[in-house]
N, C-alpha and C positions, 0 to 999 in steps of 0.2 A: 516618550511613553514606554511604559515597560513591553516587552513582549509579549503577545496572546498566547495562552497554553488551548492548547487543542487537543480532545480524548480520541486517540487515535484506536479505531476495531476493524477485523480483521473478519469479514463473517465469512469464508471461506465460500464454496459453491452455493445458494442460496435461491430460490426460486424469484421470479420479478417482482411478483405481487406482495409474497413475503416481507422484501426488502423495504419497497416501497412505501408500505405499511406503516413498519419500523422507523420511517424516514419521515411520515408526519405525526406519527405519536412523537418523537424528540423534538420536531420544529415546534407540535404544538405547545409541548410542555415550554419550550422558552416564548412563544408568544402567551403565553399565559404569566409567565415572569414578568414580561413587559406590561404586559395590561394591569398586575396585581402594583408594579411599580410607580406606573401612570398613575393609578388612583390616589397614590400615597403623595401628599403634593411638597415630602420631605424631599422626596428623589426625582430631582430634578432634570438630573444630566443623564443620558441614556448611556456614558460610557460607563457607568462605573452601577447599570442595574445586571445583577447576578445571572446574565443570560450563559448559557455553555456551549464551550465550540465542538465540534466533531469532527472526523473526517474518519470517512468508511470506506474500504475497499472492500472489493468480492467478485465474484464470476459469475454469471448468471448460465442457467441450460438454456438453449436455442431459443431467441425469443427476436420479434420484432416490435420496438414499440415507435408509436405517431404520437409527434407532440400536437399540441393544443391548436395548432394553427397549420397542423401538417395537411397534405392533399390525399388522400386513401388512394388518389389513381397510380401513386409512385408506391405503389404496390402493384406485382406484377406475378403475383401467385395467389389462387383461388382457396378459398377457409378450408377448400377439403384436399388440396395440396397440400398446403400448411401444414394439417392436422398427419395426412400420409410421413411425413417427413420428420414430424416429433418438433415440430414450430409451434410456440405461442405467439400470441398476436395482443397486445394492450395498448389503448387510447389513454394518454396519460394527460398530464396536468403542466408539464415543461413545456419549453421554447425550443424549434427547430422543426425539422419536419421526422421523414418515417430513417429509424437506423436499426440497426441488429446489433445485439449481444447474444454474444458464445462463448465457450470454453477457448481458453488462454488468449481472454481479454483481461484488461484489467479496470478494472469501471470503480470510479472514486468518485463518492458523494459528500463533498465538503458542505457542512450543514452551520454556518457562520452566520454571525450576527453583525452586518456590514459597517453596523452603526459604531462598531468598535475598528471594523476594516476603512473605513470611508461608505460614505451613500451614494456609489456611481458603479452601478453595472456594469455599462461598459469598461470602468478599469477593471471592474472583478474579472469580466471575459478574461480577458486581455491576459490579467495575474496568472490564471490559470491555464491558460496556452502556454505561457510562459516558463510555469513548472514540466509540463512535458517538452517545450523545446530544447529547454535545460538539459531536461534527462534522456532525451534521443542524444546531443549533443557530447555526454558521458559515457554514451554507447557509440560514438563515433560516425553518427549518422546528423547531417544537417537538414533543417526544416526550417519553416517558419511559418509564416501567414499570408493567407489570400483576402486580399482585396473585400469586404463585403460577404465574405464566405467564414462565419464562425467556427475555428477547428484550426488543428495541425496540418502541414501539408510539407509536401514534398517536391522541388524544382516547381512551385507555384506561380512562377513568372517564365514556365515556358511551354506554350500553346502545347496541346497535343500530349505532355507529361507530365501533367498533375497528379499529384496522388496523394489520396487525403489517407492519413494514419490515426488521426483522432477526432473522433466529434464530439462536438460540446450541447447540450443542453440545460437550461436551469429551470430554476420555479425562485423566486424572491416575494413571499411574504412578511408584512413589518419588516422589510429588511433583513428577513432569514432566509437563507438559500436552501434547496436542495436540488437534489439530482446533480449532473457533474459530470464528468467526462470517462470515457470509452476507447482507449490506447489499444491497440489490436498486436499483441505480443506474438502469440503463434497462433493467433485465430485463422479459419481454415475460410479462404475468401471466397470458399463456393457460394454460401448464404446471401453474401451480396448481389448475386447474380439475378435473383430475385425481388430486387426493389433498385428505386433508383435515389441510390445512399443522401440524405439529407434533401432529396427534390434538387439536386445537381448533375444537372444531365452529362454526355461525352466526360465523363472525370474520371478517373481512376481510385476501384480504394488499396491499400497495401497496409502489409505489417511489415515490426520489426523480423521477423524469420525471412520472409520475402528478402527484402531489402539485404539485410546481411546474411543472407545464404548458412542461418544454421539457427536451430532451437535456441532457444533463452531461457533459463533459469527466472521463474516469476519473480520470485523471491527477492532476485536481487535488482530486475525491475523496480520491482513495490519499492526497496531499500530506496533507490535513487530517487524517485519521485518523492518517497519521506524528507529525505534530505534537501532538494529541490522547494517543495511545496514549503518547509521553512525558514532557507533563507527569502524565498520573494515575498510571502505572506509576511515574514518578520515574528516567528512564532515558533514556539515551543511544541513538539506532541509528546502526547505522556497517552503510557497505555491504560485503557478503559478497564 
């Protein structure tokens, strides 16, 4: 099969809700492809109905969000701390529990129609850890995967030094995805100090700055992860 083209945007610093927004006006616009398709009983095969891929990158200011099945008690600061501090707080629609996004993170919302990637979430996780292990591994740092625990990590196979660098959450309607993952580049690891990161208790979280003892150029982060996200994905991005 030919490769998926993917309209890659770039929305720079952006508020949550903003984003968010913007993330189900595009998902809904292709589930409305889908359903205008479905009714057409020429189109038959879902790879070949005109749905569009994305992938969105951007920074969000200080925010906490809980996914859809997260525990509110793995929050461990009060609305009016929160508020003291310049934290937003949103109850969202994604899978995982409570995480934070901040400045020099890099949070990517791959907004995909699976039905053209395959129908199995769990490889889509999977893909997508994959594109960050890739691209820590390009910056000279090794990770991989924990057990049962969705996300990037660090020495995850040894008691007492785990340390998670990416969490993943999604949302998969008609097999269109959004929200996506949360890479902590030179994010400032006080925030986490505050909740307890994914409802993963004694765990460590860490960045790449941490880890390699020196600032990062976003930029040429975001670059890696582009290049990453399409050789695993098996896809094209073209700018939006």
């Amino acid at each position: 099969m030919d490769r998926q083209q993917v309209f890659f945007h770039d929305w720079g610093l952006i508020g949550y809700e903003d984003a968010w927004k913007k993330q189900e006006q595009i998902l809904q616009e292709n589930v409305n492809v889908k359903t205008a398709a479905r009714l057409d009983t020429i189109q038959s095969d879902p790879y070949f109905v005109p749905t569009k891929h994305h992938l969105i990158f951007c920074e969000h200011p200080p925010v906490f969000t809980l996914g859809k099945s997260g525990d509110i008690s793995n929050v461990l600061i009060s609305d009016e701390e929160m508020q003291a501090k310049g934290i937003a707080f949103y109850r969202t629609n994604r899978g995982g529990d409570i995480t934070f996004h901040g400045h020099g993170q890099v949070v990517g919302y791959p907004i995909l129609d699976l039905e053209k990637f395959g129908t199995d979430i769990g490889v889509y996780l999977r893909n997508v850890e994959e594109v960050v292990i890739r691209t820590l591994s390009s910056l000279g740092l090794e990770s991989g995967r924990s057990k049962g625990e969705t996300g990037v990590w660090l020495d995850a196979g040894i008691k007492g030094k785990e340390r998670k660098i990416c969490a993943i959450g999604v949302r998969c309607s008609r097999w269109m995805t959004m929200h996506g993952f949360a890479l902590n580049v030179n994010t400032s690891l006080d925030y986490f100090n505050h909740i307890i990161p994914c409802g993963i208790e004694n765990k460590q979280v860490t960045s790449l700055k941490k880890e390699l003892g020196k600032e990062l150029v976003m930029e040429e982060v975001k670059s890696l992860l582009k290049q990453h996200f399409e050789a695993v994905f098996g896809a094209v991005l073209n700018a939006s």
